[in-house]
N, C-alpha and C positions, 0 to 999 in steps of 0.2 A: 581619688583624683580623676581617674578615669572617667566616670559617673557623670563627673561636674564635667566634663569636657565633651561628654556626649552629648550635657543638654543645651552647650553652646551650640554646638554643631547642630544638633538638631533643629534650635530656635531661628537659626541662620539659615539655616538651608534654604528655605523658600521664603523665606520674611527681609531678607539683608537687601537694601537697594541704596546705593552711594546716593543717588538723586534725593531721598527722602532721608535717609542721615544727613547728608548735608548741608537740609534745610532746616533739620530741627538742630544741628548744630549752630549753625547760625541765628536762628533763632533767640538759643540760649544765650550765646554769645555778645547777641543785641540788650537783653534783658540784664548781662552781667553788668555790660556796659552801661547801659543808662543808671544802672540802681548805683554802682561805684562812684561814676564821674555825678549824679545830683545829688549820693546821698540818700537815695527817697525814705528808706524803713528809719536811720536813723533821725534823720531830720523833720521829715513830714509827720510817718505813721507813730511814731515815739514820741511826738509833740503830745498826742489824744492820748496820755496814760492817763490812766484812770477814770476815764470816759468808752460810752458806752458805742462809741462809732466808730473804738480801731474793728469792734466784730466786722460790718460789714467792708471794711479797707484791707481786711487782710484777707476776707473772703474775697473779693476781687483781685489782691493780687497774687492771691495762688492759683485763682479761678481762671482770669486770661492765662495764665502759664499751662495751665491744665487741660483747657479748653481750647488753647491755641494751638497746642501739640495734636490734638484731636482733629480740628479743621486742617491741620498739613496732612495730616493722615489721611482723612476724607480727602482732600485732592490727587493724592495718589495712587489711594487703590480703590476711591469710592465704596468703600465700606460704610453702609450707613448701621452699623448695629449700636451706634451709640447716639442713636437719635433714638431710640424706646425711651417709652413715658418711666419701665421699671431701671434701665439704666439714669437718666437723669435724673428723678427721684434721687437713689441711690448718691451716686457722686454728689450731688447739691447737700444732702445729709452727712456724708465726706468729709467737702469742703466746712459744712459751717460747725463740726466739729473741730475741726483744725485751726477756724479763725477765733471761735471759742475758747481755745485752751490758749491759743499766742493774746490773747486779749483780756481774762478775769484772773487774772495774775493777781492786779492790786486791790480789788474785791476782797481774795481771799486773804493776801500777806499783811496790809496794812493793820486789819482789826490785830491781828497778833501780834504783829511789830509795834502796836502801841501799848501792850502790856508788858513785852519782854526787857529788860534794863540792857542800858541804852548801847555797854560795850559788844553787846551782842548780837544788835540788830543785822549788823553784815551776814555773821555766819547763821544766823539764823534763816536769813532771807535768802541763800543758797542753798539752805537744805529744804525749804518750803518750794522751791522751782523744781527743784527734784521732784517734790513727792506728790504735789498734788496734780501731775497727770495724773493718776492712779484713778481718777474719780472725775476728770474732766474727757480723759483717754479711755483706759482701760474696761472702766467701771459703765462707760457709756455705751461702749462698743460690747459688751454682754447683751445688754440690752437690745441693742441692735440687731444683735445674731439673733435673736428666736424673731425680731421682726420681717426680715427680708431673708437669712439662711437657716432656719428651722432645721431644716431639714437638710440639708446640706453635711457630710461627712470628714469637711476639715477643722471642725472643733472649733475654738473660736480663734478665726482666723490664723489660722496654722500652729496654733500651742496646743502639739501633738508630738509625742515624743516614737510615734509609728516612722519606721522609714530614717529616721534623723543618722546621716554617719559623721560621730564627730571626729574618728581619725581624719578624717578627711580635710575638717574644718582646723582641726591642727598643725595642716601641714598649711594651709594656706593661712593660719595664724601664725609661722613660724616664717613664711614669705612676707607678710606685714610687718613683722619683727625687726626684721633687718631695712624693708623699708622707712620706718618710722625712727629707728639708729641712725640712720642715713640722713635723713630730713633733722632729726635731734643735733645737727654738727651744725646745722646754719645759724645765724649770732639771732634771725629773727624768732625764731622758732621758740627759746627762750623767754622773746618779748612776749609772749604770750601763755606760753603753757612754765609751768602747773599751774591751773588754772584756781589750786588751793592756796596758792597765794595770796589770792584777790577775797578770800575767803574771811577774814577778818577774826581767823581763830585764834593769830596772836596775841589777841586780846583776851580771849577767855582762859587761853593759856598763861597768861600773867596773873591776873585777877584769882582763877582758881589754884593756880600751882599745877595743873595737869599737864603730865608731859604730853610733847606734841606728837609723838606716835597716836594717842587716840584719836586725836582731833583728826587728824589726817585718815584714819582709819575708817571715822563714822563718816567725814566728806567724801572720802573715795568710794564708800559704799553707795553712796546715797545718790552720786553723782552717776556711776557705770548702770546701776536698774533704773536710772530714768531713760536709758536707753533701750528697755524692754516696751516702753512706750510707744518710740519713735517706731522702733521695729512695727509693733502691732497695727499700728495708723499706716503705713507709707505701705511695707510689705503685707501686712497682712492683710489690712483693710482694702486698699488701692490695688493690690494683687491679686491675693489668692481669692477675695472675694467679689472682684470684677472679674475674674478670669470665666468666667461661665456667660459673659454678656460680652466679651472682649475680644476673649481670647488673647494671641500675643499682643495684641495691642493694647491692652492694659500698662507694659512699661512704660514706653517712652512718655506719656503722660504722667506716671507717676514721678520718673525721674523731674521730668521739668519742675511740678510741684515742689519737690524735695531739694530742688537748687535752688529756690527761692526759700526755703525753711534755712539758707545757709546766708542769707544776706546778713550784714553786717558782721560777720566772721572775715577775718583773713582773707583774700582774695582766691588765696592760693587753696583753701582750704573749701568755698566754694566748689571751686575749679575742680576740684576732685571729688566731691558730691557727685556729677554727674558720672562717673567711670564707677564708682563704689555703690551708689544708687541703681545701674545701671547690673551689675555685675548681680549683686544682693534679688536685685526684682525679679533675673532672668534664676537665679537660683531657687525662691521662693514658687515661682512658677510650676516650674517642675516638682520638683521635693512634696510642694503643697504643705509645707511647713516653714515657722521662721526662727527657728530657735538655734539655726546657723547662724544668720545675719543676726541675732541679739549675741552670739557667741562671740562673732568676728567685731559687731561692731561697737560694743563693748568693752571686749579684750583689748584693740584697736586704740578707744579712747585713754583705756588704764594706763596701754604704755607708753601713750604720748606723755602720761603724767609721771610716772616711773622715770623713763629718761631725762625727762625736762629734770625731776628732782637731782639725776645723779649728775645731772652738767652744772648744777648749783657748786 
């Protein structure tokens, strides 16, 4: 714990300016606002499923978030290192991964949901949202690495297990613990999670006779390593691999981004995107690895589903 508290400190030390937190607090705070109160991702951008223009609607709205956070920055400290032709590149290739993968969902799910019979399609279509980052995420961002970090010594983007302390990430999974206990006692919290419920496995569980401990089993798996994804894009890609054109300032844009990846969830659960985004980046930073933030934010998700089941 120590470790992680020095590289608070450290990050803060000469980076921390109330003036410029408070603008990109605001900021976010504007974008919560407008997307809550019109609705935009549910109503506008979720109208274009299955069309081939939510790509560029979602690259523009993670793009002004990303890019807005950058222009405050520029006005504060006049850093221009994110005006290079190999930073821009860079992010715009980022970004239109990010709107790629929130966007050929029904590309890929539909051909297979019209061969699977028909009590299945739910859960089938929850385990196909899991899996196929692997290859819109994952599998791209290999690629990527020998294009722009070749040579670069954090592996691809920080899935290195050099350096990694996971006592550490235990104790701060054991502070989560009790906070997600805490949040599990509110009548809302249940509105929404386990999020296995929406899963549509008590149908397959009728039809075949399988007890529901698997079904639950293969969902819960399928659901916590689609967050090896998130991880790899937000922190490892927007982090540890901006951080040589960035420096500290690679977070607070990736956080923006990543509050926008929380619209249409929970309010509340946005809301805490940017403190957990925020927390994971500056971790990621330093460490130069994310196999914390897929630990924490993982483990994280599980037990919101764990609790949720035992308040049933």
């Amino acid at each position: 714990m120590k470790q992680f508290l020095n590289y608070f400190k450290d990050f803060h030390k000469s980076y921390f300016d109330i003036r410029l937190y408070g603008t990109v607090l605001l900021f976010l705070a504007s974008l919560i606002t407008i997307n809550y109160y019109f609705d935009i991702e549910d109503t506008y951008i979720d109208s274009f499923r299955g069309s081939f223009w939510r790509i560029p609607l979602f690259f523009l709205y993670h793009g002004f978030a990303y890019f807005g956070v950058l222009f405050i920055l520029y006005l504060f400290t006049k850093n221009k290192n994110w005006l290079t032709k190999k930073f821009l590149l860079k992010s715009l290739v980022g970004l239109s991964i990010l709107a790629i993968d929130r966007s050929v969902f029904p590309f890929i799910s539909d051909p297979i949901l019209d061969i699977v019979p028909q009590f299945t399609i739910t859960f089938t279509r929850k385990i196909l949202n899991n899996v196929y980052g692997w290859f819109t995420i994952a599998l791209v961002l290999f690629i990527i690495k020998f294009i722009f970090d070749r040579h670069e010594k954090f592996g691809l983007y920080g899935l290195k297990f050099k350096n990694v302390n996971f006592k550490a990430y235990l104790v701060l999974m054991g502070i989560m613990a009790i906070i997600v206990f805490v949040a599990s006692q509110f009548p809302h919290f249940t509105d929404y999670y386990p999020l296995y419920k929406k899963s549509g496995a008590k149908f397959i569980n009728l039809y075949y006779q399988v007890p529901e401990v698997y079904t639950k089993i293969i969902y819960e798996l399928f659901y916590v390593t689609d967050f090896f994804n998130t991880e790899l894009l937000f922190r490892g890609f927007f982090i540890i691999g901006m951080a040589k054109l960035l420096g500290k300032d690679a977070v607070l844009p990736m956080v923006a981004t990543y509050v926008v990846l929380h619209f249409g969830k929970p309010m509340g659960e946005t809301i805490s995107s940017i403190f957990g985004g925020y927390i994971l980046g500056i971790l990621a930073l330093y460490s130069k690895n994310i196999w914390g933030g897929i630990f924490l934010h993982g483990g994280t998700a599980f037990l919101m589903e764990i609790f949720a089941f035992l308040k049933k």
